[in-house]
C-alpha positions in Angstrom: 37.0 135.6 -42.3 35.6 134.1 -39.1 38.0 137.0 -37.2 35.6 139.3 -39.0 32.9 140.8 -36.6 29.6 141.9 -36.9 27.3 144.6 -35.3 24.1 146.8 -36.2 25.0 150.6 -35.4 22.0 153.1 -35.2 23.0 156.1 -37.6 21.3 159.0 -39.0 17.4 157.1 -38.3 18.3 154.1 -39.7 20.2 150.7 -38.9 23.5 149.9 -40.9 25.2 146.3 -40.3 28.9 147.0 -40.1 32.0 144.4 -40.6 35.1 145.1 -38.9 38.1 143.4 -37.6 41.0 145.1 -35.7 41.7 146.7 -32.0 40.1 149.5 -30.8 42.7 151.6 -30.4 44.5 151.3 -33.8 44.3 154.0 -36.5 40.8 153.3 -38.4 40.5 152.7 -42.0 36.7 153.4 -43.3 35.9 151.4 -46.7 32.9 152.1 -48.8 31.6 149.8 -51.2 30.2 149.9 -54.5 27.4 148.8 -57.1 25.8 146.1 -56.6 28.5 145.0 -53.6 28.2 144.7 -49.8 31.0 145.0 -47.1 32.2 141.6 -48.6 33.6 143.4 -51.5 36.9 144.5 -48.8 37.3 141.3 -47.5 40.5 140.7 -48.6 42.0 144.4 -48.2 40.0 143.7 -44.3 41.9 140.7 -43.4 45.5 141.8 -44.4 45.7 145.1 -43.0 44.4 144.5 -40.1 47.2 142.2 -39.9 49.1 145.3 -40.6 47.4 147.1 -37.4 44.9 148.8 -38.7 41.0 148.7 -37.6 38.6 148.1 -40.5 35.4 148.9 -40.3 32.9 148.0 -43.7 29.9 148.9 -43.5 26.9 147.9 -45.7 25.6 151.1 -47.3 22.1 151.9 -46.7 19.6 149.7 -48.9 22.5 146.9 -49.2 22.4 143.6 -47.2 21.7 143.7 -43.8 21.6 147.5 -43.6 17.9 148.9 -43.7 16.1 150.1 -46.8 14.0 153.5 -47.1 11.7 152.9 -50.0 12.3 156.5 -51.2 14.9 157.3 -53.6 14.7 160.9 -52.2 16.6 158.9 -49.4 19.2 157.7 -51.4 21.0 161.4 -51.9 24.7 162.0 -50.9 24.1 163.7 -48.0 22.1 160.7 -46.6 24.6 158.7 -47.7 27.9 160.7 -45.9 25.3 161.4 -42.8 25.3 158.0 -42.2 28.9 157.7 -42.3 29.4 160.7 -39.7 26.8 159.4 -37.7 28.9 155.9 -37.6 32.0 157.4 -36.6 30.5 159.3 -34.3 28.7 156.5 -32.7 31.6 154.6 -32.5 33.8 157.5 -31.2 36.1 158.4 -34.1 37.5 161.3 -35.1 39.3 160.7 -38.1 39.8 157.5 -40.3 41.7 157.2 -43.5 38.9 156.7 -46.3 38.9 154.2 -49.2 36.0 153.9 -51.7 35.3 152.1 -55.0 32.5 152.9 -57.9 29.6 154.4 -55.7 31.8 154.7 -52.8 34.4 156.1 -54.7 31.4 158.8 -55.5 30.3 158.6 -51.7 34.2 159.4 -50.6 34.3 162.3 -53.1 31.7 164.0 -51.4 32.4 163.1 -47.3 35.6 165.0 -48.6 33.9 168.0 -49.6 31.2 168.2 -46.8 33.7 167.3 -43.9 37.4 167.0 -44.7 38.0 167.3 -41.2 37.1 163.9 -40.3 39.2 162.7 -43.0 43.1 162.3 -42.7 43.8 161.2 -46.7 41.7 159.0 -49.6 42.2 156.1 -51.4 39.4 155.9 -54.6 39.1 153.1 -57.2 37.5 153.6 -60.5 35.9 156.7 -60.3 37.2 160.0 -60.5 36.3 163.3 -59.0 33.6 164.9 -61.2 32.9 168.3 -60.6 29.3 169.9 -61.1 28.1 171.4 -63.9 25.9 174.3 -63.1 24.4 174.3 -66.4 23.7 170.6 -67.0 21.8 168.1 -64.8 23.9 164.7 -64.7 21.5 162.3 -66.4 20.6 165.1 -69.2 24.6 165.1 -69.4 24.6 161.0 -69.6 22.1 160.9 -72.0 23.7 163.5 -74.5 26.8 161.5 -74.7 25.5 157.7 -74.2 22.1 157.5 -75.3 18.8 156.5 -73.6 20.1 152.9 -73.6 23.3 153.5 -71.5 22.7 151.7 -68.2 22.1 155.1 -65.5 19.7 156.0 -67.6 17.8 152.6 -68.1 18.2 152.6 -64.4 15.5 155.6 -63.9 12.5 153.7 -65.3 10.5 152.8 -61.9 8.9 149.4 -62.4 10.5 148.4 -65.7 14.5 147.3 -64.6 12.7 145.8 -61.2 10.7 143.6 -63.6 13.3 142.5 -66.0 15.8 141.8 -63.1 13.2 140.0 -61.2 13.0 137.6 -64.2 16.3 136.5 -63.7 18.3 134.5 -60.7 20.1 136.1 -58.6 23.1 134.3 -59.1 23.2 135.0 -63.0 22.6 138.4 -62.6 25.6 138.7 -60.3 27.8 136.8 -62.8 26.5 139.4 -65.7 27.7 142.1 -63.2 31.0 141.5 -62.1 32.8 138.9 -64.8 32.6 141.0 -67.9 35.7 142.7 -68.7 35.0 144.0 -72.2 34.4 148.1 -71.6 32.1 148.6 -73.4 29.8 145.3 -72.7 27.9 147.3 -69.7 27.4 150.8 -71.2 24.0 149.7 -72.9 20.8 148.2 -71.4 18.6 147.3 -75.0 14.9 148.2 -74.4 14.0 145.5 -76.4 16.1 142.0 -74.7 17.0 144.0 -71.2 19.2 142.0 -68.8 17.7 139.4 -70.7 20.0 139.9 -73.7 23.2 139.9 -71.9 25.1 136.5 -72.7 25.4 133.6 -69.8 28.6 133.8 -68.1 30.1 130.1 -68.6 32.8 130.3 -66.3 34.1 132.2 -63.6 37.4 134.2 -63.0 40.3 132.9 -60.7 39.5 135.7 -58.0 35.3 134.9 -58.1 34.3 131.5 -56.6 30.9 130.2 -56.7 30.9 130.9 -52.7 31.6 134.6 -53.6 29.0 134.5 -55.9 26.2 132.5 -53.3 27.3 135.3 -50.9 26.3 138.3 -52.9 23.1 136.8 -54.1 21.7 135.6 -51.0 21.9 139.1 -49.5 20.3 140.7 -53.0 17.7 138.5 -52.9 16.9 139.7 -49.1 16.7 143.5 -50.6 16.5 143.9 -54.2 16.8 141.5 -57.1 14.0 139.6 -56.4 10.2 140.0 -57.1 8.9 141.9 -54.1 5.9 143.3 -53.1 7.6 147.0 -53.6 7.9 148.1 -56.4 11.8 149.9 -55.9 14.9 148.0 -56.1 16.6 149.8 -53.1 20.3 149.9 -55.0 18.8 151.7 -58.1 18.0 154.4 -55.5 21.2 156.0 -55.5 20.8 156.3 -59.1 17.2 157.5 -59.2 18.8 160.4 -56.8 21.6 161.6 -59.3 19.5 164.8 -60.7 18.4 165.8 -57.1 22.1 165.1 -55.9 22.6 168.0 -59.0 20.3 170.0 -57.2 21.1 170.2 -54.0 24.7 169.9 -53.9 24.5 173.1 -55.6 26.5 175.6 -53.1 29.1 173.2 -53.9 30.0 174.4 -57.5 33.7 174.5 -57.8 34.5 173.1 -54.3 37.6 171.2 -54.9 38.8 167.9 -52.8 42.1 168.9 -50.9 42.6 166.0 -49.1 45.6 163.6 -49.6 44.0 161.7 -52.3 45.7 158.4 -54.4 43.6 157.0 -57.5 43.7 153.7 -59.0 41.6 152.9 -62.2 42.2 149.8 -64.6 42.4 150.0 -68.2 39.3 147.9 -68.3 37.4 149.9 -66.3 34.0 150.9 -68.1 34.5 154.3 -66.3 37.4 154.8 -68.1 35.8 154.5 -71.6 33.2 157.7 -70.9 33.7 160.0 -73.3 36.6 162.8 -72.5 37.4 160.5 -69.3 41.0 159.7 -70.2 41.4 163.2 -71.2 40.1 164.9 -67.8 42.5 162.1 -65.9 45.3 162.1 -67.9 46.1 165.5 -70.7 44.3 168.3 -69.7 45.0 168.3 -65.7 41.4 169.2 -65.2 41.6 166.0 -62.5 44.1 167.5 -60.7 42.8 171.3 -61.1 39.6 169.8 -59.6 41.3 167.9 -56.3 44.3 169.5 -55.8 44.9 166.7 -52.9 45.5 164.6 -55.9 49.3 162.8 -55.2 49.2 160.5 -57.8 46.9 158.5 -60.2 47.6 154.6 -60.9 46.7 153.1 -64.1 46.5 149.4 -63.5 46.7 147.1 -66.8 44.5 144.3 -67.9 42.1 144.7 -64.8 38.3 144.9 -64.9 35.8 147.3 -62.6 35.9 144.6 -59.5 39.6 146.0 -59.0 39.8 145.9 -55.5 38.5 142.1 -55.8 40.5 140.9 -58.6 43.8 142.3 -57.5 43.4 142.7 -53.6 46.8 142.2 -52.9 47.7 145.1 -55.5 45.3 147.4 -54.2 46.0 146.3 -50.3 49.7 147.3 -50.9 48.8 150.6 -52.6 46.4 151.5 -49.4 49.3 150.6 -47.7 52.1 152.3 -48.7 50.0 155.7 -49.2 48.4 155.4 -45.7 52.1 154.9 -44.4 53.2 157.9 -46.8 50.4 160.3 -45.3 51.0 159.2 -41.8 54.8 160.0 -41.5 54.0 163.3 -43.7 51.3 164.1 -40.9 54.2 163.0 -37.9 56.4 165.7 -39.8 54.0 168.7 -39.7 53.2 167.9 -35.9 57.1 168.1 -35.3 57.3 170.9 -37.1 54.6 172.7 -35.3 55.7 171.7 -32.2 59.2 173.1 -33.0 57.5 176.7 -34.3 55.2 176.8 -31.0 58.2 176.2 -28.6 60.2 178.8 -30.5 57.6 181.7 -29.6 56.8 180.4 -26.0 60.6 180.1 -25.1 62.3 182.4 -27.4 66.0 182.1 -26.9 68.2 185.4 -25.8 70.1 185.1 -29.1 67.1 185.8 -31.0 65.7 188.6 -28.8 67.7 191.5 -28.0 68.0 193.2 -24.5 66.0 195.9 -23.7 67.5 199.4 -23.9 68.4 201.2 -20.9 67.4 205.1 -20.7 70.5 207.6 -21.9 
């Protein structure tokens, strides 16, 4: 962890703290964290392929740790969010990187892959799928016909009332309530009546949380959300107080597929995959792989919660791994191949042209 360095890069009018480890010149791998996470979240998957020579970079997303934090949730939409990203790579002078993402930067991933596949050379997302618009449904009306007015996006979009109820709370438990559970279905609902409140203590943690883990996240929530402050937004509830005017803009994107190289990995615990008609979009009716036609392969991992890329890192470092290496040579094969076509017409051998004619 201590090889891990950190930096402040100046992106898209705001300040985002970025983790990375690796050299310079190795090919880059661009991981985007989740809700409520931080860069810490890719520790693991940082340390062991950079060992592997690859160049991590993490970045905390804006309104996360030591990244800064617009007050607006109109500032929290996804082309904020993948402006920042180009704006990184930019600054740092990259062209392409191979992308990873999990829960919201899974989401994040999904779109940097429709706005600019170009700076993307092939995607690794955890836990949430590709879900294409809906022209005639916004996304929380769509939430709250299937899950109710209690399911969790939706108690999310009541300004004032979830920053109250969470600044109640310590840090540290609410943490625990976040990422220990592993029952499906024990995060779908926020009660009105009993809030975060009525969520049971978590008596014990997992083998892949420590209490360090735990101090980590909590300390750097405390600095920019789940605390009483004076403001009256909790900056990571942003991103879901932008959902309907995500909806609305991203609108000239209706049926834009993802064609990148794409691997997906969800866990049969996964709360995502308990949505209604989830399994049957991933899995029966090939509307997953209609909608990213990139798609290469979908990994169903058992027993494992949400965290996945925390409670299994050495699962999901191999399956970065081994599709990263699978994408590269693919890529080494096509530049052959091109190379072999161009030479072909620039020198084309007498066998294949005939002489010219001479005049009778």
């Amino acid at each position: 962890m201590e090889k891990i360095q950190h930096t402040t890069v100046n992106t898209n009018g705001i300040n985002l703290h970025i983790a990375s480890i690796g050299v310079d010149k190795a090919p880059v791998i661009l991981f985007l964290h989740g809700f409520p996470e931080l860069w810490y979240s890719w520790r693991h998957q940082m340390i062991s392929l950079s060992s592997l020579g690859y160049r991590c970079i993490v970045p905390d997303l804006r309104g996360y740790g030591d990244s800064d934090v617009p007050p607006s949730a109109a500032s929290y939409t996804v082309f904020h969010l993948v402006g920042d990203l180009i704006g990184l790579l930019d600054s740092l002078e990259i062209e392409q990187v191979f992308l990873v993402g999990h829960d919201w930067g899974a989401i994040i991933a999904w779109y940097f892959c429709l706005f600019r596949p170009d700076r993307i050379k092939a995607l690794v997302n955890l836990s949430v799928p590709f879900l294409p618009r809906n022209p005639q449904l916004k996304t929380l009306d769509g939430f709250r016909a299937t899950l109710g007015d209690e399911f969790y996006m939706i108690r999310f979009q009541e300004p004032g009332v979830m920053e109250e109820d969470l600044a109640q709370q310590d840090t540290r438990e609410i943490m625990k309530k976040f990422l220990v559970p592993r029952h499906p279905k024990e995060l779908f609902c926020i009660p009105k009546k009993t809030g975060f409140r009525g969520f049971p203590k978590v008596r014990s943690l997992p083998s892949w949380l420590s209490e360090e883990d735990v101090n980590y996240f909590s300390t750097k929530f405390k600095k920019t959300g789940f605390e009483r402050r004076k403001t009256s937004i909790i900056s990571q509830l942003n991103y879901y107080r932008a959902l309907d005017l995500d909806w609305e803009l991203t609108g000239p994107w209706t049926g834009a597929k993802v064609e990148v190289p794409t691997k997906f990995v969800m866990s049969d615990l996964d709360i995502v995959y308990y949505f209604p008609g989830m399994k049957a979009y991933i899995h029966e009716h090939g509307g997953f792989r209609k909608d990213v036609p990139g798609l290469r392969e979908v990994v169903i991992m058992e027993g494992v919660g949400h965290f996945i890329n925390q409670e299994k890192p050495q699962e999901i470092t191999c399956i970065i791994h081994d599709f990263i290496k699978q994408c590269s040579v693919q890529e080494e094969h096509e530049e052959q191949a091109g190379q072999t076509l161009s030479s072909s017409f620039l020198n084309p051998s007498s066998s294949s042209v005939g002489e010219p004619k001479g005049s009778d």
